[in-house]
C-alpha positions in Angstrom: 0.0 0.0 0.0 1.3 3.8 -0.7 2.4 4.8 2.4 1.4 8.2 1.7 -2.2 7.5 1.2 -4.6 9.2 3.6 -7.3 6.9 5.1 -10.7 7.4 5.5 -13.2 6.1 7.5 -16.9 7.2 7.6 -20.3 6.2 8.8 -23.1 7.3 6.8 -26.6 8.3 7.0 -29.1 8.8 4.9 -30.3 12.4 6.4 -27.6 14.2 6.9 -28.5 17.2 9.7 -26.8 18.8 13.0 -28.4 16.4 15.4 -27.3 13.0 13.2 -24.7 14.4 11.1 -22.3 12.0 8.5 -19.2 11.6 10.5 -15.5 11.2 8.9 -12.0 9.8 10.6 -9.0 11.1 8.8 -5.8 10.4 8.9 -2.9 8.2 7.8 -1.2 4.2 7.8 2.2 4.9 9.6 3.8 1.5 9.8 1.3 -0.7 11.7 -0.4 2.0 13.0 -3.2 4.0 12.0 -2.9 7.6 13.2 -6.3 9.3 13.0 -5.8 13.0 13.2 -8.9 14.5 12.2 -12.4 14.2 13.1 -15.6 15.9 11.7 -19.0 16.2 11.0 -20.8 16.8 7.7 -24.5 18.0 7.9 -25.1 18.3 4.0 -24.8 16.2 1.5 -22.9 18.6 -0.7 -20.2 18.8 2.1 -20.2 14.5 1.5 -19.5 15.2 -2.3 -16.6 17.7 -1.5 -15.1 15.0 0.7 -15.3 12.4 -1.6 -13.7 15.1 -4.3 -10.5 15.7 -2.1 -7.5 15.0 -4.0 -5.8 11.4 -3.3 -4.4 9.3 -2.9 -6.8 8.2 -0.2 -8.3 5.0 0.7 -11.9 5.3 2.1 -14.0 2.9 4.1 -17.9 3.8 4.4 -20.7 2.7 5.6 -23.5 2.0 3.8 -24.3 -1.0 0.7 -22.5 0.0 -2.5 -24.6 -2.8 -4.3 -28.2 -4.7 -4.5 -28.9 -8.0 -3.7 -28.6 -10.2 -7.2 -32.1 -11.7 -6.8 -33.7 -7.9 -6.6 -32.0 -6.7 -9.4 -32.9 -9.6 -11.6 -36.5 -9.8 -10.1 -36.6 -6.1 -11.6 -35.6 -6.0 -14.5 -32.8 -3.5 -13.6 -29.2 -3.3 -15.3 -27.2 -6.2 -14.6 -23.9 -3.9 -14.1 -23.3 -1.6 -11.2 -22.2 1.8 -13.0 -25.7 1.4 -14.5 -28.1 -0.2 -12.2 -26.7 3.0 -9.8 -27.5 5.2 -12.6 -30.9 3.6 -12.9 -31.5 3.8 -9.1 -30.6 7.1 -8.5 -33.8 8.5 -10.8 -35.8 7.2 -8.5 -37.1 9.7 -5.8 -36.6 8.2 -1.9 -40.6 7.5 -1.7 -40.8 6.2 -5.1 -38.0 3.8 -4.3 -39.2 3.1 -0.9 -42.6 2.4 -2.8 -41.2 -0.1 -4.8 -39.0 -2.3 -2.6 -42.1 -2.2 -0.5 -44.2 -3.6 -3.4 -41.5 -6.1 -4.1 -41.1 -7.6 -1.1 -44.9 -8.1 -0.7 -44.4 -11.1 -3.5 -42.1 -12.6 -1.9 -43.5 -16.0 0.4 -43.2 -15.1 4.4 -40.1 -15.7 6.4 -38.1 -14.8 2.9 -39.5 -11.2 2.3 -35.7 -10.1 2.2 -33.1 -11.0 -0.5 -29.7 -10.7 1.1 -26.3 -10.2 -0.6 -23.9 -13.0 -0.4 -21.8 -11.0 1.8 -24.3 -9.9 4.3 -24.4 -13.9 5.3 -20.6 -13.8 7.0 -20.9 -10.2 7.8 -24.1 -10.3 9.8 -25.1 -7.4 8.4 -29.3 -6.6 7.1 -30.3 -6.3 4.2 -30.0 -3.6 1.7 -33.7 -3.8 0.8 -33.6 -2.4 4.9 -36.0 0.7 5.2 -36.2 1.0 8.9 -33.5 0.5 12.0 -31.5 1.7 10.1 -33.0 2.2 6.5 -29.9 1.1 4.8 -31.8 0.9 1.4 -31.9 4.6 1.3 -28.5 4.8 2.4 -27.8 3.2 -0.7 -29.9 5.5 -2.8 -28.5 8.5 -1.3 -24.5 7.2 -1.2 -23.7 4.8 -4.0 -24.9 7.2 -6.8 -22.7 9.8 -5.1 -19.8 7.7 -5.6 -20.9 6.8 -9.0 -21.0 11.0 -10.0 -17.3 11.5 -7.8 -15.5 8.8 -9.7 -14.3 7.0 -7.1 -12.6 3.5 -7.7 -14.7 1.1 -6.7 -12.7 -1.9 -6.7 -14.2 -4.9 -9.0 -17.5 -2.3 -9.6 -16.4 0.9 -11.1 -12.9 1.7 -12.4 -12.5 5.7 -11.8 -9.7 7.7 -10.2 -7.3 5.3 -8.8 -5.8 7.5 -6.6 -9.3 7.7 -4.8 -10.6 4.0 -3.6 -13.6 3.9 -2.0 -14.8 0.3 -0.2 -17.8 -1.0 1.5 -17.2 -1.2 5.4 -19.4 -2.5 8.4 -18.0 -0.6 11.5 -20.1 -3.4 13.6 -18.4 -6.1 12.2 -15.1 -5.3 13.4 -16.4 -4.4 16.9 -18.0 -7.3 17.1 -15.0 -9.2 17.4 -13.9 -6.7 20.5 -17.1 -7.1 22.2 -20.7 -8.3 22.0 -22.0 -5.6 24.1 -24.3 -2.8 22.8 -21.8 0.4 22.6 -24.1 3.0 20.6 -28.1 4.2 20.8 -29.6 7.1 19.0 -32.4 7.2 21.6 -30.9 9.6 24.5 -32.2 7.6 27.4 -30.7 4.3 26.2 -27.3 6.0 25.9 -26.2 3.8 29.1 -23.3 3.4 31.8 -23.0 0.1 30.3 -22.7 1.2 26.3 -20.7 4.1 27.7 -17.9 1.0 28.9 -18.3 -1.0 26.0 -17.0 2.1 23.8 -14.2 2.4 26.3 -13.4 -1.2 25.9 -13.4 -1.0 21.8 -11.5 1.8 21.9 -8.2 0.3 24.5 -8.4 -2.8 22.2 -8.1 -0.7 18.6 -5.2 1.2 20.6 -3.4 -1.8 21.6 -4.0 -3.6 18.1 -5.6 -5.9 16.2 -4.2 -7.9 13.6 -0.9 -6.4 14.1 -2.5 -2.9 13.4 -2.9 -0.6 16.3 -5.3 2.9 16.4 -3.7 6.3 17.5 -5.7 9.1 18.1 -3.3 12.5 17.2 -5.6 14.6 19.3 -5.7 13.9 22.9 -9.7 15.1 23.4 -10.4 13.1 20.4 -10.4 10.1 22.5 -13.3 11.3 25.0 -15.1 12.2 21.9 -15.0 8.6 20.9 -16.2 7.3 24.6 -18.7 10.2 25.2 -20.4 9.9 22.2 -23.6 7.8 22.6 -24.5 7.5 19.4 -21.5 5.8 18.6 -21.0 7.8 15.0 -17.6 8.9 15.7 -16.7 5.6 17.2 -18.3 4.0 14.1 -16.1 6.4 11.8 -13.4 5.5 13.9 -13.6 1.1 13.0 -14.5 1.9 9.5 -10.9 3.8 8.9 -9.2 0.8 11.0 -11.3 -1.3 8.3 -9.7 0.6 5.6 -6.4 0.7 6.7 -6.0 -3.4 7.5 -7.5 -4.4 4.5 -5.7 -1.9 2.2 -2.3 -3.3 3.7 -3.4 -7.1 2.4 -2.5 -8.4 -0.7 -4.3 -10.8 -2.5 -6.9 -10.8 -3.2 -6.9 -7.0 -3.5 -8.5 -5.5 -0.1 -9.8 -8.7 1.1 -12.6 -8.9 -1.9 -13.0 -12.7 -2.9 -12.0 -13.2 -6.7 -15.7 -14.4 -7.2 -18.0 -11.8 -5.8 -20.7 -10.5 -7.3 -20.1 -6.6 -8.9 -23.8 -6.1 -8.5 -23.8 -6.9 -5.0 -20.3 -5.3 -3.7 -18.7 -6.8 -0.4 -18.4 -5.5 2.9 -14.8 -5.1 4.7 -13.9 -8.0 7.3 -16.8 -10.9 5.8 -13.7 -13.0 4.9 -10.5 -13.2 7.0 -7.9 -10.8 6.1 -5.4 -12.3 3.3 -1.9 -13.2 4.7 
């Protein structure tokens, strides 16, 4: 990996706005250790779209499905590669689209009304066809067509700038592996003692390393940010750039992204070991 390539780690949502704002972790892969030296929050989307237009080289790990499951997209009729399927999806309005997934899953038999990626299986993660808790379908309709218009590289899916490389990361994934315990709650009153220690515990383990890659924060408050934080959006921001920089050290295959995945569907960071 270039040495001088920033990383970037961000969680996403869907309605970006003071209270719930899109959160970014900047920073750099010094040796085996990822120095994050820059946090922020971005309340508009057209603050997104300027930080996905800073000038590389910069590695980016973000939070939300780049792709569709295979069985929607074939169900509907929609382009079969991902350039154009996000093209198609991103004339669609957030109610119409909401509409539509709605009416699509209503065909489907119970106890299957959701088709999953294949990497959602190993990741644990929902499905993108998700409209509530979180509605990650609309995080798709509001961030893959974004990348699609910057030009990111999309590794396997879109060939654009290479010196900006944007990949598919699950923050929970990774913290999973630290702990089991529920570190984050938008709801206020559900922002626990308990959730409050379970972000102090990911935190000490992502500074003391894992997988031979070890977290420092540049700023010293920018650790209290991490544990006070109850929604766990900085935290989140945080795992996704660790995400980013252990898989953009691997080697083959490139960034831990099986040779046979699916371009429609995309991968998620961390749903297969990391290559050695």
């Amino acid at each position: 990996m270039n040495r001088n390539r920033r990383i970037l780690g961000v969680d996403f949502t869907s309605v970006p706005r003071r209270a719930k704002a899109i959160t970014a972790a900047s920073g750099h892969l010094r040796g085996n250790v990822v120095v994050i030296d820059r946090l922020e929050g971005i309340e508009a989307f057209d603050a997104f779209e300027a930080l996905l237009d800073r000038p590389g080289p910069w590695l980016g790990a973000f939070d939300f499905p780049f792709g569709m499951p295979r069985e929607l997209v074939r169900d509907l009729g929609w382009p079969d590669t991902w350039p154009a399927m996000v093209h198609h999806c991103a004339h669609y309005s957030r109610e119409e689209f909401r509409r539509m997934l709605d009416a699509y899953r209503a065909t489907r038999p119970p106890g299957n009304k959701y088709a999953h990626r294949a990497t959602d299986i190993p990741a644990g993660s929902s499905s993108p066809m998700k409209l509530v808790n979180p509605p990650v379908a609309l995080m798709f309709l509001e961030g893959a067509p974004r990348l699609l218009r910057a030009n990111v590289t999309v590794p396997g899916m879109h060939q654009g700038d290479p010196q900006r490389i944007a990949l598919e990361g699950y923050p929970g994934l990774l913290a999973r592996r630290i702990t089991r315990a529920s570190y984050k709650s938008d709801t206020r009153s559900q922002q626990t003692e308990a959730r409050r220690a379970a972000r102090e515990q990911i935190v000490a383990a992502l500074e003391n390393g894992i997988d031979g890659l070890r977290l420092n924060l540049r700023q010293p408050a920018s650790r209290e940010m991490l544990v006070a934080d109850g929604a766990g959006d900085l935290l989140d921001a945080v795992l996704c750039a660790m995400q980013a920089g252990l898989f953009g050290a691997s080697k083959m295959p490139p960034f831990g992204i099986p040779d046979d995945f699916d371009p429609i569907e995309g991968w998620i960071l961390g749903a297969q070991p990391i290559p050695s």
